[in-house]
C-alpha positions as CSV (number, residue, x, y, z in Angstrom):
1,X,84.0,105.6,94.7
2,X,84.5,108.6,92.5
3,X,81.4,106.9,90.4
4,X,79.3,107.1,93.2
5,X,80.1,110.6,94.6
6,X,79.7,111.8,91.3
7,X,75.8,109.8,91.6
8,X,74.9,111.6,95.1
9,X,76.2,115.1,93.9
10,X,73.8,114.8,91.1
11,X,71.2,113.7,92.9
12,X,71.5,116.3,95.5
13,X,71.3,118.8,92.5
14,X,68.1,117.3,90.8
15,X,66.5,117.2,94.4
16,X,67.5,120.5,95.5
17,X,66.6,122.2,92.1
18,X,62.7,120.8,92.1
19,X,60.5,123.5,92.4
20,X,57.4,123.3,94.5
21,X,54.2,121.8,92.6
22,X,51.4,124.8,92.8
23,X,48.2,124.0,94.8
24,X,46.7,126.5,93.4
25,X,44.4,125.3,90.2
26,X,45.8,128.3,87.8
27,X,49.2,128.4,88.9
28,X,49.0,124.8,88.4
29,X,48.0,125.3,85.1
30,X,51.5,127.2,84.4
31,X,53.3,124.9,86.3
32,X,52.6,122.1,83.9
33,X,52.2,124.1,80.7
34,X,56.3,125.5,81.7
35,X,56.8,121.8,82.0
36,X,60.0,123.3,84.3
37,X,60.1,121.1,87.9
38,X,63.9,122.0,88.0
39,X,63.5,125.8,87.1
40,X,65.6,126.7,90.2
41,X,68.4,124.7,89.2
42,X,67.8,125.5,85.7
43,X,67.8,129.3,86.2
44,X,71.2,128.8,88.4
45,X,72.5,127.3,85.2
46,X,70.9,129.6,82.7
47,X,72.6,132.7,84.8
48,X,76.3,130.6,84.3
49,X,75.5,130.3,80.7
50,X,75.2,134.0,80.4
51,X,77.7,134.6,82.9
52,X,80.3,132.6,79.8
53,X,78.3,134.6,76.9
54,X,78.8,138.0,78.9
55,X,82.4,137.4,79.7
56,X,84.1,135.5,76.5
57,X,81.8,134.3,73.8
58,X,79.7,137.9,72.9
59,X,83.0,139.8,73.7
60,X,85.0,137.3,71.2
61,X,81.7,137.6,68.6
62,X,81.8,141.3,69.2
63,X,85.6,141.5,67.9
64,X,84.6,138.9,65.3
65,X,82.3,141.4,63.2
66,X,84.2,144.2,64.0
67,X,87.2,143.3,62.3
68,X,85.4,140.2,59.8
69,X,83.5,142.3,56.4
70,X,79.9,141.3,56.0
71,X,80.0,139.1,53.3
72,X,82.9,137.5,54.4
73,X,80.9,136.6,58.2
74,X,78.3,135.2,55.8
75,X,80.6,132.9,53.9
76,X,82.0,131.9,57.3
77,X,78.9,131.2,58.2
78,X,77.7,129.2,55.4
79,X,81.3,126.9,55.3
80,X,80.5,126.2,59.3
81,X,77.1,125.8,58.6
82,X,78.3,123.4,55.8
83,X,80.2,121.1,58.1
84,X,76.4,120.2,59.6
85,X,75.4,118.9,56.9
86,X,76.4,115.1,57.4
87,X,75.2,115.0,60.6
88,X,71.7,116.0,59.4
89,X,72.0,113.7,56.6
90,X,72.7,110.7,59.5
91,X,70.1,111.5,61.2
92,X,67.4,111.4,58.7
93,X,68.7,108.3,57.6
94,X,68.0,106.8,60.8
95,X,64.9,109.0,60.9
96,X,63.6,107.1,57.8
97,X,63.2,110.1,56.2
98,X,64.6,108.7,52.4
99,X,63.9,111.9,50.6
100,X,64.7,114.2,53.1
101,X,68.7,112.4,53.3
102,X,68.9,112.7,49.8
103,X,68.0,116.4,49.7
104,X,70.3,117.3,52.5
105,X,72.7,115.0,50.9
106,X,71.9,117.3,47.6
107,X,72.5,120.5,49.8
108,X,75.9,119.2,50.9
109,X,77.2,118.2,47.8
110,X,76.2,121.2,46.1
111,X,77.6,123.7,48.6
112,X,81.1,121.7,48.7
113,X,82.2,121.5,45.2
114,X,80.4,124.4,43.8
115,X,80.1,126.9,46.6
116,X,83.8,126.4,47.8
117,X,83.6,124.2,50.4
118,X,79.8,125.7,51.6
119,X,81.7,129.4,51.9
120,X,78.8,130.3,48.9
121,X,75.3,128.4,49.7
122,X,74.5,127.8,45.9
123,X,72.2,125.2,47.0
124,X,69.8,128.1,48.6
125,X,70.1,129.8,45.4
126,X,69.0,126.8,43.2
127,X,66.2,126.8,46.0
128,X,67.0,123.3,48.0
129,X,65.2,123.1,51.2
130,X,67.0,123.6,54.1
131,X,66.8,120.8,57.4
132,X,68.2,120.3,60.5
133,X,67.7,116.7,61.6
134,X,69.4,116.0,64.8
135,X,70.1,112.7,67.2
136,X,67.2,114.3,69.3
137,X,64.7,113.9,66.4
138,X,66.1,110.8,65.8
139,X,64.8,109.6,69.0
140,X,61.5,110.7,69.3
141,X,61.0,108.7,65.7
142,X,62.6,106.0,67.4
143,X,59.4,106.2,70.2
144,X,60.8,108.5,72.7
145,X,57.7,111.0,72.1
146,X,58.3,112.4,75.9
147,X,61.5,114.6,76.4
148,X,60.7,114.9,79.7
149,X,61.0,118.3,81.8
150,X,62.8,121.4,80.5
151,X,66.5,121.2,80.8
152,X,69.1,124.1,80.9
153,X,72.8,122.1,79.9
154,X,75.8,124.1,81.0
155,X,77.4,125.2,77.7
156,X,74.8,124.2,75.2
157,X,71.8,126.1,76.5
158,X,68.2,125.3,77.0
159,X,67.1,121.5,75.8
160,X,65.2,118.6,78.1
161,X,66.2,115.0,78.9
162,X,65.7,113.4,75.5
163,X,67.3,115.8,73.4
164,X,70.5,116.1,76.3
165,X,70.9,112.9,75.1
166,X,70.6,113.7,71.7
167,X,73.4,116.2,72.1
168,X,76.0,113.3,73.3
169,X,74.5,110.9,69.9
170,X,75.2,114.1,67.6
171,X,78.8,114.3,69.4
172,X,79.6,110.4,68.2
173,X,77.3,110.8,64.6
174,X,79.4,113.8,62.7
175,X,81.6,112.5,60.1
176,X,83.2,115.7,60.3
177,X,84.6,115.1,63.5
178,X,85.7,111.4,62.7
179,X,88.3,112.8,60.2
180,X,89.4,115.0,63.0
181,X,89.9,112.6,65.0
182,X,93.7,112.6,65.5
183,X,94.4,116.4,65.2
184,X,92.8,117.9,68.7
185,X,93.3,121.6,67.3
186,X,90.8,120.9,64.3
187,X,88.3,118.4,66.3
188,X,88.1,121.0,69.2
189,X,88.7,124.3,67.5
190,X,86.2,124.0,64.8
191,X,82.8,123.5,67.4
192,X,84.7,126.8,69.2
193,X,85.7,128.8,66.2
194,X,82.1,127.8,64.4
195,X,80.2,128.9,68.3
196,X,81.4,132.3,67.9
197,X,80.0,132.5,64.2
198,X,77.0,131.9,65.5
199,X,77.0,133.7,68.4
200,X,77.9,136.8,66.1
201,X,75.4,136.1,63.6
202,X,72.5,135.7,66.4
203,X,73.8,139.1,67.9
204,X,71.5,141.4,67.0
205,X,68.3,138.8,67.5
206,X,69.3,138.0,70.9
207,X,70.0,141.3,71.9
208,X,66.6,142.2,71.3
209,X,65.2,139.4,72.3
210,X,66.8,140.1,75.4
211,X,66.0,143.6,76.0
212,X,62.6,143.0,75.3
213,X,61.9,140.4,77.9
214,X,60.9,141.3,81.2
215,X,62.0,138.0,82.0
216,X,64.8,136.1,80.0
217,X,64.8,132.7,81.5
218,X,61.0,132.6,80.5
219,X,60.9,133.9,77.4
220,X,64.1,131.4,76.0
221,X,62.0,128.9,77.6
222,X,58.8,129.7,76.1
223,X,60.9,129.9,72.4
224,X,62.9,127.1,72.7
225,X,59.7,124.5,73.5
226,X,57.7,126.0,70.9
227,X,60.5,125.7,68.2
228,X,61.2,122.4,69.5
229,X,57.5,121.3,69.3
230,X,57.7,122.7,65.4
231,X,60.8,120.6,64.6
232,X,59.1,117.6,65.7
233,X,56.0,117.9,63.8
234,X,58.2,118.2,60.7
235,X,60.6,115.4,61.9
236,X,57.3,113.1,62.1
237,X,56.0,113.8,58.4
238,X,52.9,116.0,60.1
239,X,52.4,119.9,58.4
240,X,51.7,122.3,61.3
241,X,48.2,122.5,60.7
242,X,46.3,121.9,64.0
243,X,49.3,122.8,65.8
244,X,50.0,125.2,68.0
245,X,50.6,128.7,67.0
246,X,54.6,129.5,67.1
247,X,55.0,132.9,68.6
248,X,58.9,132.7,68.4
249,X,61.8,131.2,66.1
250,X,64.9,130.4,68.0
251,X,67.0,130.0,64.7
252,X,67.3,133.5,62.6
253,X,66.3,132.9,59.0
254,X,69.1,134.4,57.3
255,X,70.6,130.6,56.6
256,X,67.8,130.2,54.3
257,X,67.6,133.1,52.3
């Protein structure tokens, strides 16, 4: 019973979030170029996601770098950043993507035993690339090549239907997380400790990202697919020639310096 309530109330939000398809030939244009038929669900849930960053995870960040040194927020960094690695690794694996596992495997390996457990990236400075395969990537190999329309997840942030998925893959895939199985603290306190690294080290991109949007929503939107769109191409073995022309970069590009 609880199964099926749980069934209607999501459909009652998918049907109730569907914005109106344009009639109008330009609009139209936008309409399916934004590839966004829930945007009025999805801004609802965009605005609760800043709502949580306003409120807890900027004010933690904030209080992070005030009382964290610089080079000790990029060590932090690096170490969580670290903890990625298998996960990548997986997923190229399962990609197909033979030399790419072993150069992320390469990456790991190097930062672990002779970077202090990835707190120094000495495999940046030795000048080994830098991926970030994911469970979404993995399926669009796999055949999926549609996500399907633009989804904002509470908590996680912008994404679509495929790579939602490929959020709750990646949750199962991490090695890290296996060992951690058994001791709550580290399996849940490491994604929450290693979100407000991030958040902190993004701080000064997203706030002027921010304040130079006249709209937000649209502009993470517009980001997000384009970066997504780039990630693919490089997931599929294609360069970006002939591809579209990426305006924006959601990641910053201090990990690969």
């Amino acid at each position: 019973m609880k199964n099926y309530l749980l069934v209607l109330g999501l459909s009652f939000l998918l049907l109730t979030g569907c914005a109106a398809k344009p009639t109008d030939p330009e609009e139209l244009k936008v309409y399916e170029a934004n590839n966004d038929p829930l945007e009025p669900m999805n801004r609802v849930i965009f605005g609760f996601n800043q709502g949580l960053d306003k409120f807890l995870l900027k004010p933690a960040a904030k209080g992070y770098k005030a009382v964290t040194p610089e080079p000790a927020q990029r060590g932090i960094y690096n170490f969580f950043d670290n903890t990625r690695q298998p996960l990548y690794a997986i997923n190229a694996g399962l990609q197909g993507e033979g030399e790419r596992l072993g150069t992320i495997s390469k990456r790991f390996f190097m930062n672990t035993f002779f970077g202090f457990f990835g707190f120094r990236d000495t495999a940046s400075e030795e000048n080994v690339p830098f991926y970030t395969n994911d469970f979404g990537q993995t399926l669009y190999v796999w055949g999926i090549k549609d996500g399907g329309p633009y989804l904002v997840v509470p908590f996680f942030g912008p994404s679509n239907f495929r790579d939602g998925l490929g959020l709750l893959g990646d949750g199962f895939l991490n090695p890290i997380d296996w060992a951690f199985w058994h001791e709550p603290a580290l399996l849940y306190g490491r994604p929450a400790v290693g979100g407000v690294v991030r958040r902190a080290h993004a701080m000064d991109f997203l706030d002027s990202l921010e304040n130079s949007s006249t709209d937000f929503y649209a502009t993470v939107r517009t980001m997000t697919q384009q970066n997504r769109r780039k990630e693919l191409g490089d997931s599929d073995g294609f360069d970006d020639n002939g591809k579209a022309d990426y305006e924006f970069e959601f990641e910053t590009d201090d990990e690969e310096d």
